[in-house]
ZALUMVO-634830 format. One line per 2 residues: number of its first residue (from 0); their letters; for each residue z, x, y of N, C-alpha, C. Coordinates in steps of 0.2 Angstrom, whole numbers. Each point is the difference from the previous one (the first is absolute). Layout:
# ZALUMVO-634830
NUM	A	Z,X,Y,Z,X,Y,Z,X,Y  ...;
# end
This chain:
# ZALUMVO-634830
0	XX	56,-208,-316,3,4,-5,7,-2,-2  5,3,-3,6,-1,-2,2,2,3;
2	XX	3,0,6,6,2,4,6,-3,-3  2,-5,0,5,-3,-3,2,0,-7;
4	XX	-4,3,-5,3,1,-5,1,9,-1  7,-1,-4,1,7,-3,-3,4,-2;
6	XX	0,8,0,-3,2,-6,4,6,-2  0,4,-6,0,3,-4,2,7,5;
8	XX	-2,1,4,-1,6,4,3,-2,6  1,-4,1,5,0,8,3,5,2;
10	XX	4,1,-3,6,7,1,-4,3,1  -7,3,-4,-1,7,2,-3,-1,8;
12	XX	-2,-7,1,-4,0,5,5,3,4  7,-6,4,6,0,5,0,7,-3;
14	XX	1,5,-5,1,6,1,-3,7,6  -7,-2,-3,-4,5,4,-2,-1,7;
16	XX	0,-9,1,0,-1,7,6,0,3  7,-2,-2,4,0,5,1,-8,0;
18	XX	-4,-5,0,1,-6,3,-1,-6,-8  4,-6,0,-1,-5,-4,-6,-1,-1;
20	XX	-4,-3,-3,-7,-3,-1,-2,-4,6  3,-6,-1,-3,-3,7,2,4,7;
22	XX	1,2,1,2,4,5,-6,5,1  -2,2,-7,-4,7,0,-9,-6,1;
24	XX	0,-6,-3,-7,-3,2,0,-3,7  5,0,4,1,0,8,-4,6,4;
26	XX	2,5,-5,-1,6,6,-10,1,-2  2,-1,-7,-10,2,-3,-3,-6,7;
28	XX	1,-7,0,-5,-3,3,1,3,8  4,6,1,0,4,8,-8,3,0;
30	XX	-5,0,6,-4,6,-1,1,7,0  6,1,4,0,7,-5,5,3,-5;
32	XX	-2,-3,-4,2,-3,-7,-1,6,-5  4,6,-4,-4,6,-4,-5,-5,-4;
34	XX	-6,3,-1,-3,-3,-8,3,1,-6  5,4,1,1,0,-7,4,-5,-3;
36	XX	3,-4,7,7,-4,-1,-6,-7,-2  -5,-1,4,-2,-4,-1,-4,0,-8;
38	XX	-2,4,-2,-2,2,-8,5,-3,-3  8,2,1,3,1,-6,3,-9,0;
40	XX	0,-1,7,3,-9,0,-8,-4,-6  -6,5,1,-4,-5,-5,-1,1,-6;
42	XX	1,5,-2,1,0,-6,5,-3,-4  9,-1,4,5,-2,-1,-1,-6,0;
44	XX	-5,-5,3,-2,-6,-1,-3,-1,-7  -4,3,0,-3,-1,-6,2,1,-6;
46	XX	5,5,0,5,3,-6,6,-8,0  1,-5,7,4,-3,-2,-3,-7,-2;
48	XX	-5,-1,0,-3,-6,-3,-1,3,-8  -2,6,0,-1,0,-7,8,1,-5;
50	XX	3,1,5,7,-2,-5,3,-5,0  -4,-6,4,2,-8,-2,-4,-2,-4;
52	XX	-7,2,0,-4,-3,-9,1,4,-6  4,7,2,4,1,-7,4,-5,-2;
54	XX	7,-1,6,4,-4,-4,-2,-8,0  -4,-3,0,-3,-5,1,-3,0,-7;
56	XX	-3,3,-3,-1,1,-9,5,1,-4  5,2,4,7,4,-4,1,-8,-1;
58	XX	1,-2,5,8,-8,1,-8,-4,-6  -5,1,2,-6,-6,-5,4,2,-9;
60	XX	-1,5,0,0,4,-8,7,-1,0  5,-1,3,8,-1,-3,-1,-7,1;
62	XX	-2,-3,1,0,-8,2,-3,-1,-8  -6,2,-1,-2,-2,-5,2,1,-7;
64	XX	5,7,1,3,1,-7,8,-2,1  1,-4,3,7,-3,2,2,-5,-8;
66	XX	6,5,-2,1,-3,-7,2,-10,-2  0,-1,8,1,-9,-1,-5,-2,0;
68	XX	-6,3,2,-7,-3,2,-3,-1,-8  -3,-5,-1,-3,-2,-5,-8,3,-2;
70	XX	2,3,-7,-6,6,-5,-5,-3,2  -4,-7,0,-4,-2,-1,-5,0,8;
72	XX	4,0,4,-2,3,5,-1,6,4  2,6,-7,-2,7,0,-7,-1,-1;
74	XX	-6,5,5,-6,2,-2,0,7,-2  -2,3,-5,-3,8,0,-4,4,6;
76	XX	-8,-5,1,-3,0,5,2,0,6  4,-2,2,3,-1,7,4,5,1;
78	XX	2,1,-6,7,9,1,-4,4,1  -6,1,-4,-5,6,2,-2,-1,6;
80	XX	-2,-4,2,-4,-1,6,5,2,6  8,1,-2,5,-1,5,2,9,0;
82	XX	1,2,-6,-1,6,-1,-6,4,4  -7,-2,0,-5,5,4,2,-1,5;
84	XX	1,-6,4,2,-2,6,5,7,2  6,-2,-3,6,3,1,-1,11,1;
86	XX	-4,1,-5,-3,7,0,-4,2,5  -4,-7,3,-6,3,7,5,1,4;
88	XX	7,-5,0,5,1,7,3,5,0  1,1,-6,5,9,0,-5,4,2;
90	XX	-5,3,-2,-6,3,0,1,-1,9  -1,-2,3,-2,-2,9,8,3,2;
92	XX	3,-4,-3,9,2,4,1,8,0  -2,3,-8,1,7,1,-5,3,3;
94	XX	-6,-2,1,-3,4,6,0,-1,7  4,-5,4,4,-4,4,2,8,2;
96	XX	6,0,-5,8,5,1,-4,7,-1  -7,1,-2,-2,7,-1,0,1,6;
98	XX	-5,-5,4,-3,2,8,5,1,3  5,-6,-1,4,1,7,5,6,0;
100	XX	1,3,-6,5,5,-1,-5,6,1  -4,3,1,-3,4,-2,-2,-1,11;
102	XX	-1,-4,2,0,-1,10,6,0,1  5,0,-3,6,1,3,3,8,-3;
104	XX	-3,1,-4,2,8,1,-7,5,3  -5,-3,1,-4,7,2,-2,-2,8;
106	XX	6,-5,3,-2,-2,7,4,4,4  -1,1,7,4,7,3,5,-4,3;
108	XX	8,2,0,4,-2,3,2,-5,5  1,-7,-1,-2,-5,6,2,4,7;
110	XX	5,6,0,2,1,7,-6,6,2  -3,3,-5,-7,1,4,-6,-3,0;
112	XX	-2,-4,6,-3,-5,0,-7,8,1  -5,-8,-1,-7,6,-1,-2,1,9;
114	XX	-2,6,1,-3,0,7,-7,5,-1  -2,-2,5,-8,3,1,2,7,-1;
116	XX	-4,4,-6,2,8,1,-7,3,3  3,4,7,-8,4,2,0,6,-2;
118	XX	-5,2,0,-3,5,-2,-3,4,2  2,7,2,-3,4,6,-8,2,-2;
120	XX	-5,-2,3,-5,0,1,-3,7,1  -3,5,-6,-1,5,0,-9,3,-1;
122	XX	1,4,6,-8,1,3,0,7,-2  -7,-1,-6,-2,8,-3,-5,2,7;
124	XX	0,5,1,-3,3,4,-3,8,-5  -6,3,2,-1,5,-3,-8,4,6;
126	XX	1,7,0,-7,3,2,-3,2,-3  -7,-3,-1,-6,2,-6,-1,8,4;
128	XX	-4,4,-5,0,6,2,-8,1,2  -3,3,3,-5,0,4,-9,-3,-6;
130	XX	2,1,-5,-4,0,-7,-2,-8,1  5,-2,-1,4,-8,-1,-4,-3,5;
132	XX	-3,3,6,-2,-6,8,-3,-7,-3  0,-3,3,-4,-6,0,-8,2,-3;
134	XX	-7,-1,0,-3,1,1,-4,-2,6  -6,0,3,-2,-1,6,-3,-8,-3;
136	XX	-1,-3,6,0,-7,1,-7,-2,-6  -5,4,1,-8,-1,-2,-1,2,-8;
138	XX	5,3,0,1,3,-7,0,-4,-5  -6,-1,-5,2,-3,-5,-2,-9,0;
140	XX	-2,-1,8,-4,-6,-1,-3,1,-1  -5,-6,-3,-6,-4,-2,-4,-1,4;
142	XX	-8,3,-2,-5,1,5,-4,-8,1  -1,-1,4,-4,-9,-3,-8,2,0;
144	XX	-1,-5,-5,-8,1,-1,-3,-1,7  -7,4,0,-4,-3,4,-5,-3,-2;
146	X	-5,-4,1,-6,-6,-3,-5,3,2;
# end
């Protein structure tokens, strides 16, 4: 994944955790690691790769309309082709910053770590009233043929 590159969210990450990025993919690779921390290092991977193939069409697209660079080696085709590119990244990147904003606000407070919640185990009891009895054992069986 992209642990060494930046992304876009870091601060809110170091925010809600307390700790730097790498510092915060140190503790995810601990077993007892929250899931959430470990959710939100993955998506932050993925939101940071996809904001180096945005800028990676940006620098292509400013390279290619660089006013010293020679018309004749402007394609139309190639812009378009750079532009769909460039739209499926944004398209990924803002969905990237949906998830990961959206687990960073509805995850519960790193300082309440999740624990087993028990729950008291509750036995209906009740007395049929004399109507109610079972009925007798023979009752209602099935006669078998005789031959």
């Amino acid at each position: 994944m992209s642990r060494d590159k930046a992304s876009t969210m870091d601060a809110d990450l170091q925010k809600v955790f307390g700790n730097p990025v790498p510092e915060l993919y140190e503790a995810a690779s601990g077993h007892d690691a929250p899931p959430a921390l470990a959710r939100a290092l993955e998506l932050r991977s993925f939101l940071a790769l996809t904001e180096e193939q945005v800028a990676r069409v940006r620098d292509r697209v400013h390279a290619d309309m660089d006013p010293e660079r020679d018309m004749g080696e402007l394609s139309a085709d190639k812009l378009r082709f750079d532009a769909q590119w460039l739209e499926a990244a944004l398209e990924a990147r803002d969905g990237y910053r949906a998830a990961l904003g959206e687990l960073l606000r509805t995850m519960p407070p790193p300082d309440r770590q999740a624990r087993p919640v028990r729950t008291a185990q509750l036995r209906a009891t009740a007395t049929l009233p004399p109507s109610a009895a079972p009925a007798p054992q023979r009752a209602g069986a099935a006669r078998s043929r005789r031959p």
